[in-house]
N, C-alpha and C positions, 0 to 999 in steps of 0.2 A: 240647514246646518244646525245640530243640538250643541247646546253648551253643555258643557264637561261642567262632571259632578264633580264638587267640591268636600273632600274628606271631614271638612268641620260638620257640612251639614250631615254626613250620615253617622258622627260621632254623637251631635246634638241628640238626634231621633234616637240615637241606642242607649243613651245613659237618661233618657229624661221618660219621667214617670207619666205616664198618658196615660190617665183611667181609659178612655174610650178604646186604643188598640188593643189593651191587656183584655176588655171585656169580648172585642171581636176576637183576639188571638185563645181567649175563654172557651168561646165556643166552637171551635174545631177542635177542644181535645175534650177527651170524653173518659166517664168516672170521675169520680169523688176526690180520690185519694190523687188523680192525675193533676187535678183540677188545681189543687191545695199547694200541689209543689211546682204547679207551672208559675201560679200567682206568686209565691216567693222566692221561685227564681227571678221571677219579671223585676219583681220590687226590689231584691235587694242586688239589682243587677245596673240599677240608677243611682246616679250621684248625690239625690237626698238621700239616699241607705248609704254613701260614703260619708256626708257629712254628720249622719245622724252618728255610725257609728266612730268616728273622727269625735266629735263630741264627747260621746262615751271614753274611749280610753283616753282624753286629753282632761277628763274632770280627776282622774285619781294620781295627774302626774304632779301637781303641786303637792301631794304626800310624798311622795317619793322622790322629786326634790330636796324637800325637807327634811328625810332622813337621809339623805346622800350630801346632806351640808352645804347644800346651794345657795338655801333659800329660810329662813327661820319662820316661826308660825306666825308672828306678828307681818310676814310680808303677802300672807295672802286671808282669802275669808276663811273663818273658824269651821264653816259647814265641809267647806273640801279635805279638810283634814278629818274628819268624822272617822272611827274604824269600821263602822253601817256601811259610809258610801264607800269606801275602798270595796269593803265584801260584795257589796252588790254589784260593782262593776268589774269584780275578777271574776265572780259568778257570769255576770254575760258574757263578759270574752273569752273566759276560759271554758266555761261547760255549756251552757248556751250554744252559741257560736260556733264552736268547734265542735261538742256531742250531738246537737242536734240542729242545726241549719245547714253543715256542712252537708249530710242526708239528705237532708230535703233538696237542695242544690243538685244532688248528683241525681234523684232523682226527677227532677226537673228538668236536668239537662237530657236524661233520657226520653223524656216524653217529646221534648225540642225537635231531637234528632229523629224519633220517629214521625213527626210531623214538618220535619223538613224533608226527609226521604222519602214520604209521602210525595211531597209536592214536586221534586224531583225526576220522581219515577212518573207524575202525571207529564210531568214539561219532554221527558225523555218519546213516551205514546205518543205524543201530542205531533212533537216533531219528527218522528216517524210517520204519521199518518202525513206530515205538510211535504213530506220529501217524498213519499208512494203516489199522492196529489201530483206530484210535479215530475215525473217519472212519466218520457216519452212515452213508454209501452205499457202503462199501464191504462187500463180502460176508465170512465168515469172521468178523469183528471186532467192533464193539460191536453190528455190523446184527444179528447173531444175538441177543445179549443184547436190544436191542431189542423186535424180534419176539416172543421167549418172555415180556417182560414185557405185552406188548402183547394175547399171547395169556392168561394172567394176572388181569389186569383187565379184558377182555371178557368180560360176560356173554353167558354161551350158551344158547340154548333149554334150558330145566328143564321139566320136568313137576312138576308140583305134586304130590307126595303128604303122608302123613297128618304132621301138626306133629310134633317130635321134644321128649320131653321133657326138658328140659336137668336134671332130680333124680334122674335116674334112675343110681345106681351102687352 
């Protein structure tokens, strides 16, 4: 009897950054440019890429705050209030983020689906060949097993000789 997989652990394995799968899943996709967007799909498809970027737009919200009358300058550090870092993090989320990772995402997610329809399309052959295998009339396959058991339990002309006696040892 197998125990029933538990949905936490296969959430764990999909959101957690494991250099070692991302370098096996590395090398079944193949070129440069595939390579580049499989790696950034992988990574920013993990919960450190959620906190990291959670980070990011949670550093420019005490400004904004603070001009919506929340919050005054003296109730948070001097550096968050900066107009640099506000820039620098509407540049990541806004043209970053959305001009060019979203890109690479969707092209990442192409390269996925062609190497999961790969794998697919193998599992698809595969069980076609174990179901031809298992196919009474087919030769090769269970027809031989078959036959030898067939051969097996037919009795064959014996000749009769003298009773054997089963004490004797």
């Amino acid at each position: 009897m197998s125990r029933p997989v538990k949905s936490h652990q296969l959430l764990a394995r999909a959101a957690r950054f494991n250099p070692s799968e991302i370098k096996k899943a590395l090398g079944e996709v193949e070129g440069f440019n595939a390579k580049i967007a499989f790696l950034i799909t992988r990574s920013v498809g993990t919960m450190a890429c959620a906190y990291l970027f959670c980070l990011i737009a949670l550093t420019s919200l005490p400004a904004i705050l603070i001009e919506a009358g929340v919050l005054t300058r003296s109730d948070v550090p001097s550096f968050l209030t900066k107009p640099g870092l506000i820039l620098i993090v509407a540049w990541i989320a806004q043209t970053f983020i959305q001009l060019v990772l979203l890109s690479i995402i969707m092209v990442g997610q192409t390269v996925q689906s062609a190497a999961s329809d790969a794998r697919a399309e193998k599992e698809f052959t595969d069980t076609e060949t174990i179901l031809d295998r298992l196919d009474t009339h087919t030769a090769g396959g269970i027809r031989d097993v078959l036959d030898a058991l067939h051969a097996i339990t037919t009795p064959t002309s014996v000749t009769p000789g003298p009773p054997q006696d089963r004490n004797v040892g």
